[in-house]
N, C-alpha and C positions, 0 to 999 in steps of 0.2 A: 460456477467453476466448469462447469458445461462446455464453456469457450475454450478449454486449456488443450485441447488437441488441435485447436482449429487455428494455430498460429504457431512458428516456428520459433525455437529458442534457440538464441543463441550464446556463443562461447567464443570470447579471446583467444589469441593463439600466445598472448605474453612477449612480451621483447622484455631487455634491463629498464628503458625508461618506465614504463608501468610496471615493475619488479616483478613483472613477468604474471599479473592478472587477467591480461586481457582489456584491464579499463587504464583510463589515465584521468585521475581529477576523483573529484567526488559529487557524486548527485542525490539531492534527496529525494527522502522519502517523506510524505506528510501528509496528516490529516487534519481538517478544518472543518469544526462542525460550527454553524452556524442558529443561534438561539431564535430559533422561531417560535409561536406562540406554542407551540404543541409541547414543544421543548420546554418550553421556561416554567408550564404549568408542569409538567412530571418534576423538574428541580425541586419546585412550591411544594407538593408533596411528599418528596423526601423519595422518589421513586429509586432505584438503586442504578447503576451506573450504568448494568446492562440493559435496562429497560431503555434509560437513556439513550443510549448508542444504537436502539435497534429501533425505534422512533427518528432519530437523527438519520438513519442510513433510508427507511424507507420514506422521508422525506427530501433524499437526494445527499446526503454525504457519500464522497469516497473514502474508506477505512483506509489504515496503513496499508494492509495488504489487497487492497484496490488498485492503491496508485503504484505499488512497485510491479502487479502485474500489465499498467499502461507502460512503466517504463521496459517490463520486459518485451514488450509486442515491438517498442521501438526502438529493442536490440544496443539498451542501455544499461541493463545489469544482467545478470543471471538467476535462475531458477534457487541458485543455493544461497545469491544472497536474500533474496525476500524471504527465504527461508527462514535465513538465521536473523536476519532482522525484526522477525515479525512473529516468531514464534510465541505462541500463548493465545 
């Protein structure tokens, strides 16, 4: 999170057709973890879900709140919605 000053957030100014967000449309947000062997051995053991995910990321996943902070660099959502998106 280191990088979160080092790039500019942006914000909508709203019209009626975006009912006044700022955005028009919707874009997601998503995460794909991919079942490598490291992965599929912790499932085998019954590792818990966090263990899982933290195996998955440091073998190269992006979490939810990974990808909505790519789409914030690319002045595609806002700061409050990966927020509320992704809280937990």
């Amino acid at each position: 999170m280191e990088e979160a000053g080092s790039f500019v957030c942006h914000k909508g100014k709203g019209c009626q057709t975006c009912n006044n967000t700022g955005y028009k449309g919707r874009v997601a947000l998503y995460e794909v973890m991919f079942v490598d062997e490291d992965v599929k051995e912790l499932i085998l053991e019954g590792a818990s879900a966090a263990d899982i995910k933290k195996k998955a990321v440091v073998n190269g996943m992006k979490t939810l709140r990974m990808s909505g902070l790519t789409k914030l660099r690319e002045g595609v959502t806002t700061i409050e919605e990966i927020l509320r998106t992704t809280f937990g």
